[in-house]
N, C-alpha and C positions, 0 to 999 in steps of 0.2 A: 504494500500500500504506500502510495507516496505519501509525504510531510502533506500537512495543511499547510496553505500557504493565501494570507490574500493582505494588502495593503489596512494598516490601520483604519483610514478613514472608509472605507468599506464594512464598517460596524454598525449592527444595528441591536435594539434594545427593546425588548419587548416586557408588556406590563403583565398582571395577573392572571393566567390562561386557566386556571381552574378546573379543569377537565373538559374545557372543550376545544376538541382535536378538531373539527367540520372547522369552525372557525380560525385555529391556528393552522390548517392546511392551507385555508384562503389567504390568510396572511401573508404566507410564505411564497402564493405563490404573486403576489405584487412584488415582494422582497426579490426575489429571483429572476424575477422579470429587469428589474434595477441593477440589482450588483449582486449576478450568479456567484457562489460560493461564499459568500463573507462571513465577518464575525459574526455571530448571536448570541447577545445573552441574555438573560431572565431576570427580573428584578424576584423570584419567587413565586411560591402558591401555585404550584403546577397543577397540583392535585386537589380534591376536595370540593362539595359541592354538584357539579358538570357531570353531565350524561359519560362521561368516556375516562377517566381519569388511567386508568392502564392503556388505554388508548395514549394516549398524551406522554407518558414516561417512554413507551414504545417510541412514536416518533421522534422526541427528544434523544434517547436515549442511541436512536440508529443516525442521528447527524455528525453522532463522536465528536473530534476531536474540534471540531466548526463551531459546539456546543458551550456555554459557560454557564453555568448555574448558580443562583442565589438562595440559598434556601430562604422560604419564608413559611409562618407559624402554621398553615395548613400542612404542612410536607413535613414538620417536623411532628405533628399531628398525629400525622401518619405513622412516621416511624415508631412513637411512641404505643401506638395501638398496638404494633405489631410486635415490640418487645414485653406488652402487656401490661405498660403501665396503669394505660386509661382506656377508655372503651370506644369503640367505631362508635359514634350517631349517627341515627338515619340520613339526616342531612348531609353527611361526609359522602357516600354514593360511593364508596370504597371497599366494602366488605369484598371485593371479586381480587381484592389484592391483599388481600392480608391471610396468611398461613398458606397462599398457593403455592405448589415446587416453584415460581421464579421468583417469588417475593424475595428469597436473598440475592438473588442478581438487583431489584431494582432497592434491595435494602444497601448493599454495599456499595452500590453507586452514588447513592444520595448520601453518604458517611464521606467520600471522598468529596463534597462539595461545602463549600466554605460559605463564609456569611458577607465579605464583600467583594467587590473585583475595581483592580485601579485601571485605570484605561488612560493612554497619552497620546498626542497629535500633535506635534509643534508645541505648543504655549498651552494648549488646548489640554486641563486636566479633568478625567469625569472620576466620580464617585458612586459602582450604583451597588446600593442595599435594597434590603426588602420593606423594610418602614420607614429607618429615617436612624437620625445618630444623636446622641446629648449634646445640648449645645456646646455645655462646657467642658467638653474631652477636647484634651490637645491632640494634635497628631501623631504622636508617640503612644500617649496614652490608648486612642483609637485604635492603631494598628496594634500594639500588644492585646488588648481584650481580645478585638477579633478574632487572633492568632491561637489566642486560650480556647478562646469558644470555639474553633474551629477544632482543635487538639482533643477538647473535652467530648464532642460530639464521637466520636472515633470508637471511644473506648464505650460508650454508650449512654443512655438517659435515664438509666434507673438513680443515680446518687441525686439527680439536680434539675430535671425537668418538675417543672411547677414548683420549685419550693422556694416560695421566700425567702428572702434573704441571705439562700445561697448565691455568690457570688456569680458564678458561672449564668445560672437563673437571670441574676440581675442584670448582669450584659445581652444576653439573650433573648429577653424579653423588651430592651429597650431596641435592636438591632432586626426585629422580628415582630414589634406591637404598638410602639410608641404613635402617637397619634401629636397629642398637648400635652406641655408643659406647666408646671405652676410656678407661675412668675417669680415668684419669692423665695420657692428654696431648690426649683430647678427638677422636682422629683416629677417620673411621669405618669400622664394618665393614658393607658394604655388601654384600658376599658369603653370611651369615648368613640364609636364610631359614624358618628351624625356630621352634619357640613359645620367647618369653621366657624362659620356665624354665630352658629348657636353651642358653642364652646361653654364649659362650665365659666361663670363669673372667676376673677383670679387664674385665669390658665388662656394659654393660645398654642397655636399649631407652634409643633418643634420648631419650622423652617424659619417663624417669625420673631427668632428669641436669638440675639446675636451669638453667633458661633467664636470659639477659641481662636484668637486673632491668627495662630499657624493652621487651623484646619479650614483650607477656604477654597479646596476644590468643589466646581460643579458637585449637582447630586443629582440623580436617579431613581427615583424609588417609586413602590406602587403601594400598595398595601389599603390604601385609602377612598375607595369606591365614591365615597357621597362627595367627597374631594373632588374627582374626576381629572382632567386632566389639566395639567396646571403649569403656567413658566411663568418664572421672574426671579430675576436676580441668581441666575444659575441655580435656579432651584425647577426642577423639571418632577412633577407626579403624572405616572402613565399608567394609573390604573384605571381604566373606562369602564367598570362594572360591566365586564363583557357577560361573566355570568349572572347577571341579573338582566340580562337582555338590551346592554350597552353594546360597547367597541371592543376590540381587543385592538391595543397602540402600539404599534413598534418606530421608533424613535431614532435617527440618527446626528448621536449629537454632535460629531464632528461637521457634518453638512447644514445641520438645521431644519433636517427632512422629517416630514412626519407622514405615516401612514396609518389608516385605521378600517378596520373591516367590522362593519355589524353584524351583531348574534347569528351563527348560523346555525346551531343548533337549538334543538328542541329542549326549552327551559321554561319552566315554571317556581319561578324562586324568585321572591322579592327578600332586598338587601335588607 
C-alpha cells in the first residue's frame, strides 16, 4: 500500500456524524468531488443516537490512514458500555455493536484515538476538539492533560470514567462536555445544552471567556447542536444537528471553505 500523501491545505473537518452514514456518504462525496484524497478529521461523536452507527465506524474506519479522529463523549459512551461500566440506552441505537466478535476491532481502534489534533499551514494554526478547552489552561498545561487523557484512555475507563473529581475525569469531561463557563471561578457547566442566549445567569459559552494569552490557536469543535454552526474570532462550531434532522459540516479551514449536506437519513429524534 502506498504512504498517504496529500498537501496540508487539502484538509477538511467534519462536525458531529452520529451514526448517520447516508449522510456522511453525501458528504464525502462533494469532499471528493473538490480535493480527491485529503485530510479528514472529526471533531467526535461518531457514534450514538443515528440509524447506522456501525455503519459509520465501518466507513470511517476503511479510509485508514486519510482518517483523524477526535473522540467525543458519545464514543466514549460507547466504549464505556462495552467494558461495562454503564448501560446502552435506547437512545444510543448501538446495542448491534457492543459484545459483537468485531467490537474489539472497533474497540481498539477508538483506544488509539486521542482527544485533540494540531493542524499547521503557513501562519495558519487550527485546534480541533470535541467540545471546547478551559479558558485558563496555558498551552503547556493543554497539551500535557490531553497527553494524560489520551494515555489514561489506553489502559481503560473503569478507574475514572464518570467520577468526580478524578482528575483524568476532570480533563475529560471538560475536553469532551464543556458547553459554559462560570464567570467567576472559571469551573464548567457541562450539563447546559440549550443556545447561548439563554445561558444560566453568571456563566457564558467557553469561547466567550478570554483564553490563556499562549493558547491562541484557531478552534474547531462541535459538540454543541443548538449552537449550530458558528465563526468568529477563530473560533469555528460545526456541529449542525445533523442528527436531529440539520447538516452534517465539513469545514476547510485552511481555505475558508464550507460544505454542508442535509439529513439524509431516516431520523426521528428531536435535540
Amino acid at each position: 500500500m502506498k504512504p498517504y500523501l496529500s498537501p496540508e491545505s487539502e484538509t477538511w473537518i467534519i462536525g458531529d456524524v452520529h451514526g448517520c452514514r447516508a449522510t456522511l456518504e453525501k458528504l464525502f462525496e462533494s469532499i471528493d468531488a473538490q480535493s480527491p484524497q485529503s485530510r479528514i478529521y472529526f471533531v467526535g461523536d461518531l457514534v450514538g443516537k443515528g440509524p447506522e452507527s456501525a455503519g459509520v465506524l465501518e466507513f470511517v474506519m476503511n479510509l485508514g490512514a486519510r482518517a483523524h479522529v477526535t473522540l467525543g463523549n458519545h464514543d466514549l459512551h460507547l466504549l464505556a458500555c462495552e467494558e461495562g461500566i454503564t448501560s446502552n440506552r435506547p437512545t444510543d441505537r448501538t446495542d448491534s455493536l457492543l459484545g459483537a466478535p468485531a467490537s474489539k476491532v472497533w474497540r481498539d481502534w477508538f483506544l488509539q484515538q486521542g482527544f485533540h489534533h494540531d493542524l499547521e499551514n503557513g501562519d495558519t494554526q487550527i485546534r480541533v476538539v470535541h467540545a471546547g478547552i478551559k479558558p485558563d489552561w496555558s498551552e503547556d498545561q493543554f497539551l500535557h492533560l490531553s497527553s494524560q487523557a489520551a494515555l489514561a484512555i489506553k489502559e481503560g475507563l473503569s478507574d475514572w470514567y464518570k467520577k468526580p473529581g478524578h482528575p483524568i475525569w476532570e480533563v475529560v469531561s471538560i475536553l469532551t462536555r464543556i458547553r459554559c463557563v462560570n464567570i467567576q471561578d472559571g469551573s464548567s457547566l457541562d450539563n447546559f445544552t440549550d443556545h447561548p442566549k439563554n445561558a444560566p445567569q453568571g456563566h457564558k459559552p467557553w469561547f466567550d471567556v478570554p483564553r490563556s494569552s499562549d493558547n491562541d490557536r484557531q478552534i474547531v469543535f462541535g459538540h454543541w447542536a443548538r449552537l449550530g454552526e458558528y465563526h468568529k474570532s477563530g473560533i469555528h462550531g460545526i456541529d449542525g444537528g445533523c442528527v436531529y434532522g440539520g447538516e452534517l459540516i465539513a469545514m476547510n479551514p485552511f481555505k475558508g471553505t464550507t460544505l454542508r449536506v442535509g439529513c439524509c437519513d431516516d431520523l426521528e429524534i428531536s435535540p
